[in-house]
C-alpha positions in Angstrom: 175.5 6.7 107.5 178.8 8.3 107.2 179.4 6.9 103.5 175.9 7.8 102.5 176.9 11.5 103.5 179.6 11.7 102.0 178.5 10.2 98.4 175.9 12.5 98.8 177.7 15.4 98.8 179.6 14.0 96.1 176.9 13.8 93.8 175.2 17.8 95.3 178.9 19.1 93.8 178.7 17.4 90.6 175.2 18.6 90.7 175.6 22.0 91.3 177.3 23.1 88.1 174.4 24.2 85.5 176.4 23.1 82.8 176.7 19.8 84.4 172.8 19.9 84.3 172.6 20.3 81.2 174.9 17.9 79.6 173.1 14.9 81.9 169.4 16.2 80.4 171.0 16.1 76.9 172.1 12.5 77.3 169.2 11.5 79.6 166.9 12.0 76.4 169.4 10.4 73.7 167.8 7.2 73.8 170.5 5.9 71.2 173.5 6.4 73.2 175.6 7.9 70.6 176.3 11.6 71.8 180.2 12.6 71.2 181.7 15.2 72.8 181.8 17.5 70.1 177.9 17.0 69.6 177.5 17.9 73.3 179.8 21.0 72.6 177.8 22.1 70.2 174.6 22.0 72.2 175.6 23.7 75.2 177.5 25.9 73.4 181.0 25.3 75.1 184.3 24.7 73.9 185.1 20.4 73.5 188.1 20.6 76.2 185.2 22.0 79.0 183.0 19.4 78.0 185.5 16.9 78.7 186.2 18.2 81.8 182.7 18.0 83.2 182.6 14.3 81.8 185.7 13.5 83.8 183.6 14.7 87.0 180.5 12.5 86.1 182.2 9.4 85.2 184.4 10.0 88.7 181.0 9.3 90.6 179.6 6.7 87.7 176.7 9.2 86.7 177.8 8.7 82.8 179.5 5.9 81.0 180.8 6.0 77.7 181.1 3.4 74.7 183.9 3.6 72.1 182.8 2.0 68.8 185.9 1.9 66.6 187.8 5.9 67.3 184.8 7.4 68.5 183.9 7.8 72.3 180.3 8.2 73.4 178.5 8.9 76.4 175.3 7.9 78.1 173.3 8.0 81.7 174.3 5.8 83.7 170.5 4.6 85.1 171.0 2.6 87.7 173.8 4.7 89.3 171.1 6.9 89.1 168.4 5.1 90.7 170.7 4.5 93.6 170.9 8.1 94.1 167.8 8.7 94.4 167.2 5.8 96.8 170.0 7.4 99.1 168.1 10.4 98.5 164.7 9.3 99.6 166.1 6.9 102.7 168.1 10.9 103.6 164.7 12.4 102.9 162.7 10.3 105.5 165.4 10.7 108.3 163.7 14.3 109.7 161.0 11.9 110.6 162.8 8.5 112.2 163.0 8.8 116.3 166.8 8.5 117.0 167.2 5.5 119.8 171.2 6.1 119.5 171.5 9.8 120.7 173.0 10.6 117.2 175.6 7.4 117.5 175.0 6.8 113.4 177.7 4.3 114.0 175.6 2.1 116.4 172.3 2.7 114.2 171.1 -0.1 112.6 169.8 1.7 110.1 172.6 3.7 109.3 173.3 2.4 105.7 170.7 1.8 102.6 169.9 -1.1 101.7 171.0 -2.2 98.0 173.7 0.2 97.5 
């Protein structure tokens, strides 16, 4: 339960920056996965150097991957990475409503850890 904590709080903080937000919706909807980061700059309205920055915090937890075709780099969602944040997400969701049999003991909880991660 203790790794599913802390990846959660991992992905909250890369979360909680807006301009984080809106660089993942600008390459959620780019179905052809072909955004540079001087395309995203230009969107968002922030200098290339800040843009790379904010990739290097989503590609640290796997939310974006990139693709280099010849010298050009670009960057797309990562789905399934996704997918098994939300998973986390829900199984963290439902806990309020589990009866703890282990007096808190996540440890010794069988169903400490998500399936499928």
């Amino acid at each position: 339960m203790v790794d599913i904590l802390e990846d959660l709080s991992e992905f909250f903080k890369a979360l909680s920056d807006p301009t984080r937000l809106k660089l993942l919706r600008i390459l959620m909807f780019n179905d052809e996965k072909k955004l540079k980061v001087i395309d995203m700059a230009e969107k968002i309205g922030i200098s290339q150097p800040a843009i790379t920055q904010h990739i290097n915090v989503l590609k640290e937890l796997r939310l974006i991957q990139s693709n280099r075709e010849q010298n050009r780099i670009y960057y797309y969602v990562n789905k399934k990475k996704f997918k098994s944040y939300r998973r986390i997400l829900n199984t963290m969701l439902e806990i309020p409503y589990m009866k703890c049999t282990f007096e808190g003991k996540c440890s010794e909880c069988p169903n400490s850890q998500v399936h499928g991660r």
